[in-house]
C-alpha positions as CSV (number, residue, x, y, z in Angstrom):
1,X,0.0,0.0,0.0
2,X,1.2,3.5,-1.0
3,X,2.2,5.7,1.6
4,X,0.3,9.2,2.5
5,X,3.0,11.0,0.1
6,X,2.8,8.6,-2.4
7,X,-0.5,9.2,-2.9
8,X,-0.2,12.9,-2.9
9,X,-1.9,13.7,0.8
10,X,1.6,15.0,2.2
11,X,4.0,16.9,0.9
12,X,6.7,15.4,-0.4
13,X,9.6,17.7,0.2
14,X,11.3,15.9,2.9
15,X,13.4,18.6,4.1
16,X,11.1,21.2,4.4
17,X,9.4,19.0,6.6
18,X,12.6,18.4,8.2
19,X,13.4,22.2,8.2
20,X,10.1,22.6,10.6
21,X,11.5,20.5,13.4
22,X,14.9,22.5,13.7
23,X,13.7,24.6,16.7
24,X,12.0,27.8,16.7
25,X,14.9,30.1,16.2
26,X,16.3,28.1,13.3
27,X,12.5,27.7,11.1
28,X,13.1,29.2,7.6
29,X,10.3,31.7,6.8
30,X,9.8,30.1,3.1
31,X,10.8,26.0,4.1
32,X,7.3,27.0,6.8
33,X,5.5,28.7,4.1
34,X,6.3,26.3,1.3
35,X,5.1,23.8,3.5
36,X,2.1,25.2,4.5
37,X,1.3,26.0,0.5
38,X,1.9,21.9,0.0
39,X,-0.4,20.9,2.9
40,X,-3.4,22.7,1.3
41,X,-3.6,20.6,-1.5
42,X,-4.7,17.8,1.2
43,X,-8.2,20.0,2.0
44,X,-8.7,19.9,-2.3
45,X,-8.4,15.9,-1.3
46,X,-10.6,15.6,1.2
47,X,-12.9,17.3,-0.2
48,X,-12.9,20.7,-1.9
49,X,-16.9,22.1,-0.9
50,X,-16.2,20.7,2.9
51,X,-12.8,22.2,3.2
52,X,-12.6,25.2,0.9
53,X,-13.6,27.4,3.5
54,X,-10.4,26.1,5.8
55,X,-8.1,26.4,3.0
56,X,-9.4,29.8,1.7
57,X,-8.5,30.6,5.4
58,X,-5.1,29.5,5.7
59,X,-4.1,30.9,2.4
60,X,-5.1,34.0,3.2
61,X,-2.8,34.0,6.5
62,X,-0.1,32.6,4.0
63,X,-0.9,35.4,2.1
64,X,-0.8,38.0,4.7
65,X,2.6,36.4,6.4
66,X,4.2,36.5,2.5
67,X,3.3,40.1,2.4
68,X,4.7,41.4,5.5
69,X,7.8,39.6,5.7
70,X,9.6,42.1,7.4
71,X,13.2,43.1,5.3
72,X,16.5,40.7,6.0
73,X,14.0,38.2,8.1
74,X,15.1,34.5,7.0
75,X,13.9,33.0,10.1
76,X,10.1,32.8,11.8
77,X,12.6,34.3,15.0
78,X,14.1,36.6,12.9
79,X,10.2,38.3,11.4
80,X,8.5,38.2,15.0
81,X,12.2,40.1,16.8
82,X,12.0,42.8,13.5
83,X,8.1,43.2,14.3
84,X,8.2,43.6,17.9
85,X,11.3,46.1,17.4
86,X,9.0,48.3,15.4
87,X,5.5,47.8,17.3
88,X,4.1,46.3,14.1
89,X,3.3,42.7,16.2
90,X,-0.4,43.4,17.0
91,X,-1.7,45.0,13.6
92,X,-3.8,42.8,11.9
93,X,-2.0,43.0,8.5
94,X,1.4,41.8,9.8
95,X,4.0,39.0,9.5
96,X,2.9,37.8,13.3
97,X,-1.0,37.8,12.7
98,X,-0.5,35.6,9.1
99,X,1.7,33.6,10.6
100,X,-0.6,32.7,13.7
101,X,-3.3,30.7,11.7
């Protein structure tokens, strides 16, 4: 039987998987995202009339986090230090709120 990837229900980029699990300060703002962009094709799977809501949701926090990326961030650690630096955590079209999906 085919595993979850091999059916196309996972992503199969291994290491951006990987990247995730690296520890907070070490997450790579685009291995997350390009993750995340992957994983939504699971809700078109599952069903796109039950789940398009969910995924119309998280791609607009994707969305919104792409956006705001704040300049030289390469890490998650690296966008939420920048935004707290410059009082921009809170506002609802920011790197933080996008990201907190």
């Amino acid at each position: 039987m085919a595993n979850a990837a091999e059916q196309g229900l996972l992503p199969r980029n291994r290491e951006q998987w990987i990247a995730l699990g690296a520890g907070a300060d070490k997450i790579e703002i685009q291995a997350l995202l390009g993750t995340v962009k992957e994983l939504l094709t699971l809700f078109d799977l599952l069903g796109g009339a039950v789940f398009g809501r969910v995924k119309a949701d998280i791609q607009g926090n994707v969305d919104k986090a792409e956006r705001n990326i704040p300049p030289g961030a390469v890490t998650v650690a690296d966008a939420f230090r920048a935004e707290c630096d410059s009082k921009k955590e809170k506002k609802d079209d920011s790197f933080s709120v996008g990201i907190l999906w």
